[in-house]
Structures are given as structure tokens and as C-alpha cells.
C-alpha positions as CSV (number, residue, x, y, z in Angstrom):
1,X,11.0,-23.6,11.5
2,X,11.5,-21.5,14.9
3,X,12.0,-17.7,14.6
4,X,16.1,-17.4,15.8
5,X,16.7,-15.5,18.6
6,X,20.0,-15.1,20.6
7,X,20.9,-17.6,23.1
8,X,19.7,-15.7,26.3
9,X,16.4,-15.6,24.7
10,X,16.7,-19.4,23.5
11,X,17.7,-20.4,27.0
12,X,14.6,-18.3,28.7
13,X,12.3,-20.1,26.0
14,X,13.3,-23.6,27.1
15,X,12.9,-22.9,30.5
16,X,9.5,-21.4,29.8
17,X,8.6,-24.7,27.3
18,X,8.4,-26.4,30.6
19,X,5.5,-24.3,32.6
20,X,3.9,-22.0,30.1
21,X,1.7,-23.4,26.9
22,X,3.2,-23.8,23.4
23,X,1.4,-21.4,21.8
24,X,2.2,-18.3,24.6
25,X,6.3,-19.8,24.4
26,X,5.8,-19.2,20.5
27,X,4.4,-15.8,21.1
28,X,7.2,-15.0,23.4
29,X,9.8,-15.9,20.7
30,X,8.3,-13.7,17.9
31,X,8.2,-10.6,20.1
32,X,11.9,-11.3,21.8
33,X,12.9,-11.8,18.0
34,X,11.4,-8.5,17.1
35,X,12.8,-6.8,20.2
36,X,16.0,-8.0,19.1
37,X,15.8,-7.0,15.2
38,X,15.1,-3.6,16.4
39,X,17.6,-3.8,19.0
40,X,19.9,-5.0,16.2
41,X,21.7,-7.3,18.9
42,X,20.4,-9.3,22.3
43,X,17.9,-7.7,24.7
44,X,20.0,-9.2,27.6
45,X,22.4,-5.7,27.6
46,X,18.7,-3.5,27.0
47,X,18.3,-0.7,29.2
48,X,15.3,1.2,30.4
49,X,16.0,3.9,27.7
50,X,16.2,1.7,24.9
51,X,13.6,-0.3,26.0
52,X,10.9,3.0,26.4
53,X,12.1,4.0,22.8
54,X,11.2,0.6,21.6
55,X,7.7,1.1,23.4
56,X,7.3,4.2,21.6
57,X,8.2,2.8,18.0
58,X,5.1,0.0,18.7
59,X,3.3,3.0,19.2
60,X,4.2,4.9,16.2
61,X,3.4,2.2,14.2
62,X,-0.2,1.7,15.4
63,X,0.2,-1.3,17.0
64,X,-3.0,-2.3,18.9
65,X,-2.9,-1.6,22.9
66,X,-3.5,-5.6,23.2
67,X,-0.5,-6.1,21.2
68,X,1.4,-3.8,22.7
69,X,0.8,-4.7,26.0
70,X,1.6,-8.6,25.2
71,X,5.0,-7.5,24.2
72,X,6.2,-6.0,27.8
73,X,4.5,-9.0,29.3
74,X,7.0,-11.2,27.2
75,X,10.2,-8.8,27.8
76,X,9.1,-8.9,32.0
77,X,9.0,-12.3,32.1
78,X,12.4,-12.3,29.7
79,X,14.0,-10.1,32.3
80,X,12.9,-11.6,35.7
81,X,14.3,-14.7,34.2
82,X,17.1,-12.9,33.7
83,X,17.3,-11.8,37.8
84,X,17.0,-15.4,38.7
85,X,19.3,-16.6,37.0
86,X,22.0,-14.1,38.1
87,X,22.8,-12.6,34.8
88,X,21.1,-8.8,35.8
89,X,20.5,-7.2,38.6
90,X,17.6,-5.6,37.7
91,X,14.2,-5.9,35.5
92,X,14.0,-2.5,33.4
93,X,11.1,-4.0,31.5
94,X,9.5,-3.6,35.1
95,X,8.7,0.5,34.8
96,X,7.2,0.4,31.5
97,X,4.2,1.6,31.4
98,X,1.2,-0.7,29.8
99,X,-1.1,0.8,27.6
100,X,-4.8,1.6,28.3
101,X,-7.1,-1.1,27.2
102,X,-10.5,-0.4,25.9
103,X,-12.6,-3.3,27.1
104,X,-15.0,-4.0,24.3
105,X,-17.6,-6.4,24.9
106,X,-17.4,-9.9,23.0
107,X,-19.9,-10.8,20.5
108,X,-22.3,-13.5,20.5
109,X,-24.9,-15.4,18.7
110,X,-28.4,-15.3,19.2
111,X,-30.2,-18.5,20.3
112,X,-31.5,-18.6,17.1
113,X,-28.1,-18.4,15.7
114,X,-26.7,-20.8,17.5
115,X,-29.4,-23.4,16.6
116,X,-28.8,-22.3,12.8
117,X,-25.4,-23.4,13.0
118,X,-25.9,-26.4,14.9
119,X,-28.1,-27.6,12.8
120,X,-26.1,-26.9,9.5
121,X,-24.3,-30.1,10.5
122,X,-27.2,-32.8,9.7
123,X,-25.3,-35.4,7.7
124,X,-24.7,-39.1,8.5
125,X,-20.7,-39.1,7.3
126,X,-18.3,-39.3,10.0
127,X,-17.0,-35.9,8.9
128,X,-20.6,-34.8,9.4
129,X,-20.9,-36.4,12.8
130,X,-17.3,-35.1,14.0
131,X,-19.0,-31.6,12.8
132,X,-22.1,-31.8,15.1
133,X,-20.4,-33.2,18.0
134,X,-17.7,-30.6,17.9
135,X,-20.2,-27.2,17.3
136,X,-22.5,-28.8,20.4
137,X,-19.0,-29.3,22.8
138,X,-18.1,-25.8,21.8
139,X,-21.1,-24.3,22.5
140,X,-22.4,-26.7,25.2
141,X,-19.3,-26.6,27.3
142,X,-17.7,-22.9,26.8
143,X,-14.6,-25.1,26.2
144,X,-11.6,-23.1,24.2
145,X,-10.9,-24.6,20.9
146,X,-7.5,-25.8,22.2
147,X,-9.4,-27.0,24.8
148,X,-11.6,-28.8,22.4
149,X,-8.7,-30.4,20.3
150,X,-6.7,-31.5,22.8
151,X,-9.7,-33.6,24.2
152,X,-8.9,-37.9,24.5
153,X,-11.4,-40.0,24.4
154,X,-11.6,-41.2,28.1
155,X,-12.2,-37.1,29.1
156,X,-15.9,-37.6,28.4
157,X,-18.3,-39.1,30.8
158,X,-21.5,-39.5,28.6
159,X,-23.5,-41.3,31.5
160,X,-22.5,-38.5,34.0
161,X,-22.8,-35.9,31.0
162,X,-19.2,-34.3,32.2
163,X,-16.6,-33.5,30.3
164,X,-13.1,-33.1,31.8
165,X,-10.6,-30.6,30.0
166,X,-7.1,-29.3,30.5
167,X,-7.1,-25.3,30.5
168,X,-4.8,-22.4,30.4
169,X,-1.9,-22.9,33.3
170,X,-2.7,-27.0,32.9
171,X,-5.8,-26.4,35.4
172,X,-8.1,-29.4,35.0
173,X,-11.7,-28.4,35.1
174,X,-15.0,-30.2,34.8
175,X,-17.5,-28.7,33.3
176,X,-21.5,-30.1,32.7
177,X,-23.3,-30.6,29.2
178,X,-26.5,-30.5,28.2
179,X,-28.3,-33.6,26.3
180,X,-28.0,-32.4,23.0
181,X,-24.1,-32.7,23.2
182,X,-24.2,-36.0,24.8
183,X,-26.5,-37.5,21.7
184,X,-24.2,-35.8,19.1
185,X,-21.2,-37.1,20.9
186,X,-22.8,-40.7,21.2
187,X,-23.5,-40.7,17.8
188,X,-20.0,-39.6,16.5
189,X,-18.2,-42.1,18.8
190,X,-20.4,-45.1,17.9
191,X,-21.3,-44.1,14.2
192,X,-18.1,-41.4,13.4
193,X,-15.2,-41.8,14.9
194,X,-14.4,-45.8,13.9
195,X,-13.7,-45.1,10.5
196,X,-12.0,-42.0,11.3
197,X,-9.3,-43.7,13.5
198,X,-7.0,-45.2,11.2
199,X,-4.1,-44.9,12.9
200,X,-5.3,-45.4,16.7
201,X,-5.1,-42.0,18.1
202,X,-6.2,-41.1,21.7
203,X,-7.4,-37.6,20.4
204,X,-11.4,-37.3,20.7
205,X,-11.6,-35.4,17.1
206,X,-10.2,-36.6,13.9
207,X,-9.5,-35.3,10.8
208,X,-10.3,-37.1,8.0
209,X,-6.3,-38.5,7.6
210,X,-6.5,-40.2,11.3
211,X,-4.7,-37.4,12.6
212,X,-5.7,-35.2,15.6
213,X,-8.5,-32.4,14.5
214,X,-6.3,-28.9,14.9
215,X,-7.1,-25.7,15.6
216,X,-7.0,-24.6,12.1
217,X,-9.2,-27.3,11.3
218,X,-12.1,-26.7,13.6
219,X,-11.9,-23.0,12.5
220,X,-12.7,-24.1,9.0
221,X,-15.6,-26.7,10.3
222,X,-16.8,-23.6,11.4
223,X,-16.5,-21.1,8.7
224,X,-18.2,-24.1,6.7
225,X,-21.5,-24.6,8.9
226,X,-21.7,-20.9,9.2
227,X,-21.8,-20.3,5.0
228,X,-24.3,-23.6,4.9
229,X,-26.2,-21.9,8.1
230,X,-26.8,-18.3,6.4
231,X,-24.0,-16.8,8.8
232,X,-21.2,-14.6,8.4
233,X,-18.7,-17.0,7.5
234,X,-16.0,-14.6,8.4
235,X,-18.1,-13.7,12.0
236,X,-18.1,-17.2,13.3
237,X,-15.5,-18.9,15.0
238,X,-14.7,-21.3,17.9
239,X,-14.4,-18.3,20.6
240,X,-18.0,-16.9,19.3
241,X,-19.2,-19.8,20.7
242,X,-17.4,-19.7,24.0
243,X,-19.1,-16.0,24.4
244,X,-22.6,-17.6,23.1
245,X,-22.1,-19.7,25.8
246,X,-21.6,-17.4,28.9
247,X,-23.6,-15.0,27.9
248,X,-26.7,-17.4,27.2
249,X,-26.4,-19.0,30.7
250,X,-26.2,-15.8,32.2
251,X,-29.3,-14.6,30.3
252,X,-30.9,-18.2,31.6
253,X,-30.6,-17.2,35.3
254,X,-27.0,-18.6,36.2
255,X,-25.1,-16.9,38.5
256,X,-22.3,-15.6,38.1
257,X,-19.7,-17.5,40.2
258,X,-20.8,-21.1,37.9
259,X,-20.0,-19.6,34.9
260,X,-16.8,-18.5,36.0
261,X,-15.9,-22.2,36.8
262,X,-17.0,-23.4,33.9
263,X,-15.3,-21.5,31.4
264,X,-12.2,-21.4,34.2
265,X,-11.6,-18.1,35.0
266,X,-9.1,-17.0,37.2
267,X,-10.4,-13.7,37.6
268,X,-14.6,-13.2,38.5
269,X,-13.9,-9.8,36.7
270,X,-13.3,-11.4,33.0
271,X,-16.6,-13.3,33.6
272,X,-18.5,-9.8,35.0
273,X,-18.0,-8.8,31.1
274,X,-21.0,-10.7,29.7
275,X,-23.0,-9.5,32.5
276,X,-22.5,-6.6,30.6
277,X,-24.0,-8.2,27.2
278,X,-27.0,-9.7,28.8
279,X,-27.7,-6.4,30.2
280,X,-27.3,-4.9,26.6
281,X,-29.4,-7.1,25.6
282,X,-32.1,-6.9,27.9
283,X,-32.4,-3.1,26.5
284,X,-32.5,-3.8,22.8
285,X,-35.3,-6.4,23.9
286,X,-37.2,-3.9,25.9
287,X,-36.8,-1.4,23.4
288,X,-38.4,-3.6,20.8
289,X,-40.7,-5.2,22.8
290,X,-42.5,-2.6,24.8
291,X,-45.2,-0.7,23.4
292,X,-44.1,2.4,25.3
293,X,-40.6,1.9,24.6
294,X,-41.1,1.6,20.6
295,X,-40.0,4.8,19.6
296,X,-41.6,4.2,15.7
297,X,-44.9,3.1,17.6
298,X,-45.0,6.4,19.7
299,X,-44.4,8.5,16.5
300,X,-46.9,6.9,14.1
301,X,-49.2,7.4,17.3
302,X,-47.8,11.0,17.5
303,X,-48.3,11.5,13.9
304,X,-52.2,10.0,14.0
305,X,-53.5,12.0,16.8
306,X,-52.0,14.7,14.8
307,X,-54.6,14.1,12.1
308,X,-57.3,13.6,14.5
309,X,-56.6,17.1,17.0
310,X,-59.1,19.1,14.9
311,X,-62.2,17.0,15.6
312,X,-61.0,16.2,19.1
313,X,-61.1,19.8,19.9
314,X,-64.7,19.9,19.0
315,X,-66.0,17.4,21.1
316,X,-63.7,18.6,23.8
317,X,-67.0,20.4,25.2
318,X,-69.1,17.7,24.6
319,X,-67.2,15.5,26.7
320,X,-67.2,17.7,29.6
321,X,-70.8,17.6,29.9
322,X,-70.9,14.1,28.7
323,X,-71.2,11.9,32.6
324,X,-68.7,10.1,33.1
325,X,-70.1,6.7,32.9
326,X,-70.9,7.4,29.6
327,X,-67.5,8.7,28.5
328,X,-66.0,5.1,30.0
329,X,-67.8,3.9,28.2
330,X,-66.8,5.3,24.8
331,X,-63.2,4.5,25.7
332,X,-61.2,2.1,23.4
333,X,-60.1,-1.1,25.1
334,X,-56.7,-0.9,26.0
335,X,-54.5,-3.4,23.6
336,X,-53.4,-6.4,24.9
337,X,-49.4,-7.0,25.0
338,X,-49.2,-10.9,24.7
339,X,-45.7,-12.2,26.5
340,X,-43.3,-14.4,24.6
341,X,-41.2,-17.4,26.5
342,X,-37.6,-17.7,25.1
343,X,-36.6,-21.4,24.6
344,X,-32.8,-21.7,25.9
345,X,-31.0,-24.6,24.8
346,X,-28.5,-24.2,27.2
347,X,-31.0,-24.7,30.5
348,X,-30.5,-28.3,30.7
349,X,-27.0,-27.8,31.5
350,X,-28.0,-27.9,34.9
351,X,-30.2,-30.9,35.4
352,X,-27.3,-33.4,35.7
């Protein structure tokens, strides 16, 4: 049952209903309802004081900055409602001031990871199938798990390997996957989904009922293949795999204008963030990798010549006189550093 909120708010909310997603109106009403509990009456006769005191008790309470700062987003949009439709004259949500935001950078799975996971979803059931196809669109496509969800069936061009989703603000983009997620879809449609339809639904996933899939259901799907993966359980969910995603195709050579289109961006800044976890990565791979780099290596090496100073010393003047074709000759042959290849799932995104 909706939160109730006064009738100014209820009125803004219906209007929003229209041009804004259900989940960001629902949003809207808990923290106008809030705004009104505290205010003990409707925010429509709020002014700039009491709104800045009601800031400030967020803060006291430890609210996070994220939080915080979608709360003033809601009472803006309340009160510019409120100036178009002639009931103020002014927006006094307008001078609050937003909290700092630390951007911290989103966590992925590795390749390796990813294929765990994937692969924890091997059965034959229709459940099983759902399973695979849905863990290989996630992670194949970057799509949102509302994105995901709210799939039809027609919305999926297996021959042209495109999928074609709805995304925040109703923008339609297309977005390529790989071969992997058209097989698992192919299967699921041919093998799963028939004896999950019972009751004719144009959704693409299915719960077992006939019913669309939800959101809370393909966060258990997840949970599930994680614990049967060896994962966190708790760690993974349908967003890791958006981040997997990105961050994977950027580490594959991408650039970095196609990822923003295909996880649909408005802003090339919030895609610039998993620049910033490939580059991480890079590091911890360098420093792991390089024999110069290994900081264990260079100690134990430290620690050995250690043990061997005394009778270097005492050839020291040997060597001097020693030519120096003989002395090359004496040298150790340097180690050889073999290179690895990383296998990335995600490369045959682009042959389409």
C-alpha cells in the first residue's frame, strides 16, 4: 500500500507517474513523506529555514551523502512543480546545498569470476535455462536488471545478435552480444521458456508461476549461482555484472565512447569511472607480474645476496684481474619472463 502523503505531494506524484520511472516516483514519495513527518504538516508552506534544518537533521543522523543528496533532488523537483503550477513563487529547495560525494570505484568480477558463475548454471530444467540465459544477457549486454526484466520476447534479434532495451528516461538503445548469450538465449527460448509460459506472457523471463521474472527474483538467481559458484553470495548481484561488463571491454581495447552507448550513459564522465578500474588493475597486474616489480622477489633476492656478500668480497679482486671475456662468461643467464595472453569472453561482442 502507498506511503500517504498530503495532497500537494499526491498531485506532484501523479504528474511525475507520467514522465519519470515507477521506482524513482516511489522514491519521491518516501522522502516527501518523510519531509512531511518531520515537518509534521505539508512541505507546500516549507521555507528555506525549515528546509536547511531538515538538511541538517539527515545529517545528524548519519545519513549517507547519496541519500542525502537524493532527498533535495526529490524536494527540487517537488518545488519547481510547485512554480509551474502557480501555487509558489519560488523554489527554496533550490539554495540547498548538496553534499560532497566520494566517488568510489565499482567492483567487478574477474574473468575468471565471471565464467565461474556463468557456468554454475549447467542444468537442462527451464529454470536452469532461464538461469544461463539471464547471467549471459546481464553480463553480455551491460543491461540493468530492470532493463533485463522488462525485456519481451520480440526485443531480441538472435540472427543479428542485438538486443533492443528500454533504459532510464524511456531511451531505447541497442546494444550487441556476444555468441555465448545468443546460444544460452536459443536454448532457453526453444528448450525453456515453453513450459514456463503458462499464462501467455510477452515478458522474455519467467518465473516458474508464468509470471514476469522480477527484480527481486533475478537477485536471488544470482545469490544462488554465486553460493553454487564458490562466490560471495552476498557480493554478487545483477549491477556487479553491469560493472564486469564495462570494465572488461575497456580492459579488451574498447574505447571509451562504445561503452558509453551501450550501457546508455548520458554523461561520458560516469563511464570515465571504469577507466579508472582497468587502470587499477593494470597495477595490481604489473605488480604481480613483473619480476622487478615483485616486492617479495626483490627481498628474498635482498636477503640471499645478503648470505653470499662475504665470499663475494673475496673474489671481488679476482674479478678485476679476471678479462672480461672470461668474467661474461661466468655470468648466470638472465631468467626468462614467459608472457601470458588473457582470454576475454567479452571480445566477440564486436564481430557482429
Amino acid at each position: 500500500m502507498p506511503t500517504r502523503v498530503p495532497d500537494a505531494v499526491e498531485s506532484f506524484l501523479a504528474l511525475s507517474a507520467a514522465r519519470l520511472a515507477p521506482r524513482t516516483v516511489e522514491a519521491y514519495r518516501r522522502d516527501l513523506a518523510d519531509l512531511s513527518a518531520w515537518l509534521k504538516g505539508s512541505p507546500a508552506e516549507a521555507d528555506v529555514e525549515r528546509l536547511t534544518t531538515y538538511v541538517a537533521s539527515l545529517r545528524a543522523k548519519g545519513l549517507a551523502a547519496t541519500t542525502i543528496a537524493r532527498r533535495i533532488a526529490a524536494l527540487r523537483s517537488f518545488y519547481r512543480h510547485q512554480v509551474l503550477v502557480g501555487a509558489r513563487t519560488d523554489n527554496p529547495a533550490a539554495e540547498l546545498e548538496l553534499p560532497r560525494r566520494r566517488r568510489t570505484l565499482p567492483r567487478t568480477l574477474s574473468a575468471g569470476e565471471a565464467e565461474r558463475l556463468i557456468e554454475a548454471a549447467n542444468g537442462t530444467t527451464p529454470r536452469s535455462l532461464r538461469d544461463r540465459a539471464l547471467v549471459e544477457l546481464l553480463y553480455g549486454a551491460g543491461l540493468r536488471v530492470s532493463e533485463a526484466v522488462g525485456l519481451e520476447r520480440g526485443a531480441i534479434d538472435l540472427e543479428g545478435r542485438l538486443v533492443r532495451c528500454i533504459g532510464k528516461g524511456s531511451k531505447e538503445r541497442v546494444v550487441p552480444i556476444g555468441r555465448e548469450a545468443v546460444e544460452s538465449l536459443r536454448r532457453y527460448l526453444a528448450r525453456g521458456r515453453p513450459y514456463l509460459d503458462k499464462r501467455h506472457r510477452p515478458e522474455l523471463f519467467l518465473n516458474a508461476q508464468g509470471g514476469a521474472l522480477t527484480r527481486a527474483g533475478a537477485f536471488f538467481i544470482l545469490r544462488k549461482l554465486a553460493a553454487t559458484a564458490g562466490l560471495e553470495p552476498d557480493r554478487v548481484h545483477p549491477h556487479l555484472l553491469r560493472h564486469s561488463f564495462a570494465t572488461h571491454l575497456l580492459e579488451g581495447g574498447a574505447d571509451l565512447r562504445s561503452v558509453q552507448e551501450m550501457l546508455g550513459h548520458a554523461d561520458l564522465s560516469t563511464t570515465e569511472l571504469y577507466t579508472h578500474v582497468s587502470d587499477r588493475r593494470r597495477r595490481e597486474l604489473y605488480f604481480q607480474a613483473h619480476p622487478h616489480a615483485r616486492k617479495k622477489a626483490r627481498n628474498d633476492e635482498s636477503a640471499h645476496s645478503n648470505t653470499r656478500s662475504g665470499n663475494a668480497r673475496s673474489r671481488v679482486a679476482d674479478d678485476d684481474v679476471r678479462p672480461a671475456e672470461e668474467r661474461a662468461r661466468m655470468a648466470p643467464p638472465a631468467a626468462h619472463v614467459p608472457l601470458m595472453r588473457a582470454h576475454h569472453r567479452t571480445s566477440d561482442l564486436f564481430e557482429l
